[in-house]
C-alpha positions as CSV (number, residue, x, y, z in Angstrom):
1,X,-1.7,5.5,-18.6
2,X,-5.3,4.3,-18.6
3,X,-7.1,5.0,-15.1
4,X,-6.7,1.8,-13.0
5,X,-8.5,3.0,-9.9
6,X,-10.0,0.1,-8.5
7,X,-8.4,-2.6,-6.8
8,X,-9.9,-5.7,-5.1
9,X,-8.3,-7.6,-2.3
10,X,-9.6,-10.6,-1.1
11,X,-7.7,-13.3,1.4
12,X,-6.5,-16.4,0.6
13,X,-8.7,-19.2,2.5
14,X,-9.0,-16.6,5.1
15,X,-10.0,-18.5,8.2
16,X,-7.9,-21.7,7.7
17,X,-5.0,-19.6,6.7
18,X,-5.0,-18.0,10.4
19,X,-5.7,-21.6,12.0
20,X,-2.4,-23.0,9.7
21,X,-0.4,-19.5,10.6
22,X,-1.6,-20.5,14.3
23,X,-0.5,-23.9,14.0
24,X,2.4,-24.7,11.3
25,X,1.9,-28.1,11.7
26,X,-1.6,-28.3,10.1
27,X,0.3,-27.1,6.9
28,X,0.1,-29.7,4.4
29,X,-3.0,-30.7,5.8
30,X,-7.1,-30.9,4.5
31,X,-8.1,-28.2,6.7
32,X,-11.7,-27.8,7.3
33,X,-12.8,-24.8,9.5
34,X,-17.2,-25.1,10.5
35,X,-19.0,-26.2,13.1
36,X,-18.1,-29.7,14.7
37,X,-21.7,-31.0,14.8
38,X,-23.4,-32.8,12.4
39,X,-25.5,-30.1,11.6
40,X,-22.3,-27.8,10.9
41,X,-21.3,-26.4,7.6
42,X,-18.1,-25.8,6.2
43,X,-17.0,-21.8,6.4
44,X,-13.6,-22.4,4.9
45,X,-11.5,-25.1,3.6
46,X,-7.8,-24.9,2.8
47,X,-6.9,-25.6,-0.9
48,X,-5.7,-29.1,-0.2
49,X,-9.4,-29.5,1.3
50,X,-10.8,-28.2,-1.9
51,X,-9.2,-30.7,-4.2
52,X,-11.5,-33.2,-2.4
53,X,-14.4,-31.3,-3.8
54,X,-14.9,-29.2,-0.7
55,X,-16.9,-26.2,-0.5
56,X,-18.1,-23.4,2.1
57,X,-21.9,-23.7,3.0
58,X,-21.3,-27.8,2.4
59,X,-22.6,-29.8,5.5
60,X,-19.8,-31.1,7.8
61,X,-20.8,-34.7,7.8
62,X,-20.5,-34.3,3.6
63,X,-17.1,-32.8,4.2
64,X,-16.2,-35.8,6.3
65,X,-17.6,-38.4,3.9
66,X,-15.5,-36.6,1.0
67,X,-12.3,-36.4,3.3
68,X,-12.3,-38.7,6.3
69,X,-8.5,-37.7,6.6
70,X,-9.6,-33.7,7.2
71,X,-8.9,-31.3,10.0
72,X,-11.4,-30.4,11.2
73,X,-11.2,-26.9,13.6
74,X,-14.4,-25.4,15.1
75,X,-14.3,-21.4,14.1
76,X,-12.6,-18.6,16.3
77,X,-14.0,-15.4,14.9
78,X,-12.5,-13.2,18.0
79,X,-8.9,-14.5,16.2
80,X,-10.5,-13.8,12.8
81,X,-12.0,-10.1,13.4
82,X,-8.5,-9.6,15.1
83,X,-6.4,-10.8,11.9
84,X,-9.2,-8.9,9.7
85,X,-8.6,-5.7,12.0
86,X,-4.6,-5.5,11.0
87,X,-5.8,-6.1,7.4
88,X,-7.6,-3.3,7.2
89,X,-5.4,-1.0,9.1
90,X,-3.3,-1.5,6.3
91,X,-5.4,-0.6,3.6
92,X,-6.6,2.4,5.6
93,X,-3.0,3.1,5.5
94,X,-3.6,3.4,1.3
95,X,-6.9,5.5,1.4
96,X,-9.8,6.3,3.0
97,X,-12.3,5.2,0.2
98,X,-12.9,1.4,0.9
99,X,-15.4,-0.8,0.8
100,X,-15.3,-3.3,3.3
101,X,-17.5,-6.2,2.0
102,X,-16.6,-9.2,4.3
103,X,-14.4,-9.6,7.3
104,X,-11.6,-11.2,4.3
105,X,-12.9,-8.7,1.5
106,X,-12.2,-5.2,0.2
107,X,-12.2,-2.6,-2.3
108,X,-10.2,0.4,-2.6
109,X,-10.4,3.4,-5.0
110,X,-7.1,4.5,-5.5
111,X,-7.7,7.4,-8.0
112,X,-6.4,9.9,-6.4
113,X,-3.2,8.2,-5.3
114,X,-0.4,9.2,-8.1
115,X,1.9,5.8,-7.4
116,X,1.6,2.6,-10.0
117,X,-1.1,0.3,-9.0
118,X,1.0,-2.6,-9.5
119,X,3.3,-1.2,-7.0
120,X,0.0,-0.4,-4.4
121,X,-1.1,-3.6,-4.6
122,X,2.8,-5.3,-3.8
123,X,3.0,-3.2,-1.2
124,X,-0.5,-4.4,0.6
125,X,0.5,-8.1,-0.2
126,X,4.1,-7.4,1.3
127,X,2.9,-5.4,4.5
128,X,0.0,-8.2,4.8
129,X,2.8,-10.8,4.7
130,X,4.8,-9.2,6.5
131,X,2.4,-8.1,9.7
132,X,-0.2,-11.5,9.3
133,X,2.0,-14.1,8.1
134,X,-0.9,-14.6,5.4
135,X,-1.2,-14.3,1.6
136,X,-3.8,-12.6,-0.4
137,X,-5.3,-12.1,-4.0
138,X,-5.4,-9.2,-5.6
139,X,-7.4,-7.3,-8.5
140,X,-6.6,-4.6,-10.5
141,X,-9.1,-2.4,-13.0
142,X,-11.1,0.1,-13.6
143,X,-13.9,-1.3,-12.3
144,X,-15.1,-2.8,-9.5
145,X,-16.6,-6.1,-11.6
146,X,-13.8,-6.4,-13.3
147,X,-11.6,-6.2,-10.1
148,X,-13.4,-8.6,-8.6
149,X,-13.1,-10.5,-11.3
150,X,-9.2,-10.9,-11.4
151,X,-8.7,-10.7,-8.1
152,X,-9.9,-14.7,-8.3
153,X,-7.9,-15.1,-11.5
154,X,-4.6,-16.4,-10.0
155,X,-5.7,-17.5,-6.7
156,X,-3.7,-18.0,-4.1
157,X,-1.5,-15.2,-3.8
158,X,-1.8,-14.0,-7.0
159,X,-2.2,-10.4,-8.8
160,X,-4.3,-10.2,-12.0
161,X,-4.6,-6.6,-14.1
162,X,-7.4,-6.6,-16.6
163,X,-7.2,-3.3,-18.6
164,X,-9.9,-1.9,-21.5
165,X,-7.9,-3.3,-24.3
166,X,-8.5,-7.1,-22.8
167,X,-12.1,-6.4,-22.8
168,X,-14.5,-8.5,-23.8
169,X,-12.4,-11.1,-25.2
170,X,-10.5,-11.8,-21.8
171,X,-14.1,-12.9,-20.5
172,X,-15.0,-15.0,-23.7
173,X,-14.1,-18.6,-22.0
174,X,-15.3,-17.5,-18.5
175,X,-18.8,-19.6,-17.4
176,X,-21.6,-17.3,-16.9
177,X,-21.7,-17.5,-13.5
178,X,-18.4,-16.0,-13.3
179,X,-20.8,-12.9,-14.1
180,X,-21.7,-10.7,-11.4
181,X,-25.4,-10.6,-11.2
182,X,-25.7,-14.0,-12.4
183,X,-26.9,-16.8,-9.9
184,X,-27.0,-20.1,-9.8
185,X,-30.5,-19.8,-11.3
186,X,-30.0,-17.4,-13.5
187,X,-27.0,-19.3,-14.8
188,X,-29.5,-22.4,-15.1
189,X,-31.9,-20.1,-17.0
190,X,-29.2,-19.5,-19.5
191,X,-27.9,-22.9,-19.9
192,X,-31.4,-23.9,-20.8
193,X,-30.9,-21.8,-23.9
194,X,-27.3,-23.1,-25.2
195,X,-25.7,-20.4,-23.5
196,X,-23.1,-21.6,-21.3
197,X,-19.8,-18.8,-21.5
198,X,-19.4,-15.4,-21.5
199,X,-18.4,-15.5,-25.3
200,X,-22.2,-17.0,-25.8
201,X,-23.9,-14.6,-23.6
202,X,-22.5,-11.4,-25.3
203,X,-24.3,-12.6,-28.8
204,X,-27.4,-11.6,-27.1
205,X,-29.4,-8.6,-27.5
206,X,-29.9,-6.3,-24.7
207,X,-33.5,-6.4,-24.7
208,X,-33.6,-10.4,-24.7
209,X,-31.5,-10.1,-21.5
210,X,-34.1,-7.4,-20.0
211,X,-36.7,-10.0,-21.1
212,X,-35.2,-13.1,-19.7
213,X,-33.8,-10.8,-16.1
214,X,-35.7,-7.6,-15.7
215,X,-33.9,-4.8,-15.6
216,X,-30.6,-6.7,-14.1
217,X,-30.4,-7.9,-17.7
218,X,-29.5,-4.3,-18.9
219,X,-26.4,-4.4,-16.2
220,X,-25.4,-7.7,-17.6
221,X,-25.4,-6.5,-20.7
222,X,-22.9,-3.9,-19.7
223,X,-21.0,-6.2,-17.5
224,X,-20.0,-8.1,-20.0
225,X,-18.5,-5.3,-22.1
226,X,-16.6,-4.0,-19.1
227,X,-18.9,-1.5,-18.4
228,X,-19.8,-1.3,-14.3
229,X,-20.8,2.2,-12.6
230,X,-20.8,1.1,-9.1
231,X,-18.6,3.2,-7.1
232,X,-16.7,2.2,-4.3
233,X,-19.1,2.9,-1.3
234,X,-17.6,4.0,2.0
235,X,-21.0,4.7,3.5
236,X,-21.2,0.9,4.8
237,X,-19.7,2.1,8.2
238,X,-21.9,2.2,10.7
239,X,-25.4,2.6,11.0
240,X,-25.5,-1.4,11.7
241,X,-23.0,-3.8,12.4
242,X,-24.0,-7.1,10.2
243,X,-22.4,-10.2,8.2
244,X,-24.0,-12.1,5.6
245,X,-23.0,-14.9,2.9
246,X,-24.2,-15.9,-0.5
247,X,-24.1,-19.8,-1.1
248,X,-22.6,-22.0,-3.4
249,X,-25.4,-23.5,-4.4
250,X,-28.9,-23.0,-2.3
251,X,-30.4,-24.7,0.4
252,X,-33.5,-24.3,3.0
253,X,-32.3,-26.7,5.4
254,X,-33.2,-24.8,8.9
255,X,-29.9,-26.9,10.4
256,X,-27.2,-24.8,8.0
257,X,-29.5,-21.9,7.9
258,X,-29.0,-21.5,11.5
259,X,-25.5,-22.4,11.7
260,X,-24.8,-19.9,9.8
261,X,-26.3,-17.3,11.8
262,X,-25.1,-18.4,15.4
263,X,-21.7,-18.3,13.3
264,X,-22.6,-14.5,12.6
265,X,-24.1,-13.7,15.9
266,X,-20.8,-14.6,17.4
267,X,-18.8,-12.2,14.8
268,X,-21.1,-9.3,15.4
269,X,-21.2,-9.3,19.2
270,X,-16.9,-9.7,18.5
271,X,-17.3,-6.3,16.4
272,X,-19.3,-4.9,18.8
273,X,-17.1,-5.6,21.6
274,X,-14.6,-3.7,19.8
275,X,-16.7,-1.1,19.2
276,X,-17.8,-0.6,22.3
277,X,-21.5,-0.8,21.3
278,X,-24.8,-2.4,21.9
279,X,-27.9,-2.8,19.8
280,X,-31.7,-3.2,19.9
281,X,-33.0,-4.1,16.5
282,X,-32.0,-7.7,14.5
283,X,-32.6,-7.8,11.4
284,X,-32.0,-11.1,9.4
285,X,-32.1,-11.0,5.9
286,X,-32.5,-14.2,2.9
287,X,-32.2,-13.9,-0.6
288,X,-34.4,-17.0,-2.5
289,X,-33.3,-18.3,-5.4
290,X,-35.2,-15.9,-7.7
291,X,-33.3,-12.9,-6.3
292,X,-36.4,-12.2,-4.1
293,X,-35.4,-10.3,-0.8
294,X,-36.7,-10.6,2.3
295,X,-36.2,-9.4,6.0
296,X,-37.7,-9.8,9.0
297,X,-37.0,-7.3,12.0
298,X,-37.6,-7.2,15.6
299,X,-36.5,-4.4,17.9
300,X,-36.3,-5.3,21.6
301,X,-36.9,-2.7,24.9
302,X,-33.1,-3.7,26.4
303,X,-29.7,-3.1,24.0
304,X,-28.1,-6.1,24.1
305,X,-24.6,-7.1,23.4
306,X,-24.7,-10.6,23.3
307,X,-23.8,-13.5,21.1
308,X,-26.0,-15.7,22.2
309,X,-29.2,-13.2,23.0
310,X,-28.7,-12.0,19.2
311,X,-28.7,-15.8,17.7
312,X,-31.8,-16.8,20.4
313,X,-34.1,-13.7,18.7
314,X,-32.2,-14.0,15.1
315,X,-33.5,-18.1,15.2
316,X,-37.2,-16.9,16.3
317,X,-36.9,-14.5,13.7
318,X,-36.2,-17.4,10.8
319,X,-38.5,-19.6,12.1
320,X,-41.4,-17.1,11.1
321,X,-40.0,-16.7,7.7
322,X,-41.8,-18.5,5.3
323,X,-39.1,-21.0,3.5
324,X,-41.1,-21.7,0.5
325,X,-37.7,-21.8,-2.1
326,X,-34.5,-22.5,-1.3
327,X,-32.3,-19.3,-0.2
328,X,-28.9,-18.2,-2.5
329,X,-28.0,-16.3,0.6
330,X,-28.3,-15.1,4.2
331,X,-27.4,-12.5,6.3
332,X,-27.5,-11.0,9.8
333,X,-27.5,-7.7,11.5
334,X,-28.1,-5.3,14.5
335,X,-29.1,-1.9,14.5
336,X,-29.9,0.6,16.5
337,X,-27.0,1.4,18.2
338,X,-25.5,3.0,21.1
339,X,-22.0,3.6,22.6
340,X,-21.5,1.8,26.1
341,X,-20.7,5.3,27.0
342,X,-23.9,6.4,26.5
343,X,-26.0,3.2,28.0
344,X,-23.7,3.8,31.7
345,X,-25.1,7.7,31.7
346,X,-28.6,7.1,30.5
347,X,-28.2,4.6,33.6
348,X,-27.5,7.4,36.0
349,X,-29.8,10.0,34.4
């Protein structure tokens, strides 16, 4: 049987599915979990909030112009990381080698586990089910892209394999952002040319792609014929503890910008807490919509634990980052840790 070793899990409207678990009676409802302000911006919707058009990283007075009728629920990311926590004990139940990408969001290689894939991945959904009261998506391949890729194929609670023999021509209808490594500018670059599907971008040569994207183009190229050599990387525990999110579209407003990372701070001081760990160095990150990186650091004399200290220096700290294009994504994180252990002797020393 043809290898099948990675599979992708990703949760179903993650944050309003615990809010709706939480409360049955929002079930059947638009429910829209952000910020209450008018600054705020949506994290999740439910699906019946997404027929109205609704999107994470849209501003929460669009979302109420869209849907006047919607829920709307301020986050609760210690009730999150907790739900996220029992998610991941279960998958740590399969193997060892995952890659945790989001609190909602995970890859497992499952190569050296002899049982049917198919049967791994009804078993997650089952015990998620069964332990959460929430549904998840699953992916099945052997790759991560193309995992990825159909673990979003029959969403909500669906399962998707995509073996070698489906390759390309399962991808032919698929828009070319559906490619991984393909932004919204990217995509924008492409459509500028006639090239609007998967099934036009694979009629180009590799070296036009290199051209057009640099050497990204060479991946896509690959990508696109199911070829993908990233493996599964465990290494993400825990030099830092951080969070991060990529955009639907981009945006420099400050307002989101910084709702998203007092949304962040709040989640890494949670993980922390569970840890039992304090840091000294926040880093923020952006991405600009050319793919350009950029972070800006700042390492402080005390460790620090808070939600609100982290947010206070991670604001200052995108204040003095020059905005000139919008951003495709931001991110957050604190390094330089140390266990509360540690801190309560070096008190004493």
């Amino acid at each position: 049987m043809e290898n099948l070793s990675i599979i992708h899990i990703d949760m179903d409207a993650f944050y309003a599915s615990v809010e709706e678990h939480d409360n049955p009676k929002l079930k059947g409802h638009p429910v829209i979990v952000g910020g209450k302000s008018r600054h705020g911006i949506v994290t999740t919707a439910n699906y019946e909030a997404r027929r109205y058009g609704i999107h994470s990283a849209m501003p929460i007075f669009m979302a109420r112009e869209l849907c006047p009728s919607g829920i709307f629920i301020q986050p609760r990311m210690e009730r999150y990381r907790e739900v996220s926590n029992i998610v991941m004990d279960i998958l740590y139940d399969v193997t060892d080698v995952i890659e945790q990408l989001s609190i909602d969001e995970a890859y497992l290689d499952i190569s050296d586990i002899k049982q049917d894939p198919l049967y791994i991945a009804k078993t997650i959904k089952s015990e998620v089910f069964k332990q959460t009261g929430l549904t998840l998506s699953v992916g099945i391949s052997y790759n991560k892209f193309l995992a990825k890729l159909a673990s979003d194929w029959n969403k909500p609670n669906g399962i998707k394999i995509i073996t070698s023999d489906m390759v390309p021509e399962i991808l032919f209808p698929l828009p070319v952002k559906s490619v991984y490594g393909i932004g919204k500018k990217s995509a924008k670059k492409l459509n500028d040319i006639g090239i609007f599907t998967v099934d036009d971008l694979i009629r180009l040569s590799e070296e036009f792609l290199i051209e057009l994207f640099g050497k990204s183009g060479g991946e896509i190229f690959d990508r696109i014929r199911g070829i993908d050599h990233r493996k599964v990387d465990t290494s993400r525990e825990r030099k830092s503890i951080g969070s991060e999110t990529t955009f639907n579209g981009v945006t420099n407003d400050m307002e989101i910008l910084k709702s998203y990372l007092r949304e962040f701070a709040y989640e890494i001081a949670q993980a922390m807490k569970d840890k039992g760990v304090q840091g000294r160095t926040i880093t923020v990150k952006i991405k600009d919509e050319n793919f350009v990186q950029h972070t800006k650091s700042k390492t402080i004399n005390s460790y620090i634990s808070s939600a609100d200290e982290i947010y206070i220096i991670a604001g200052n700290l995108l204040s003095e980052i020059n905005l000139e294009k919008n951003l495709r994504l931001i991110g957050l994180t604190i390094s330089n840790l140390i266990s509360l252990d540690l801190e309560q002797l070096s008190l004493f020393d």
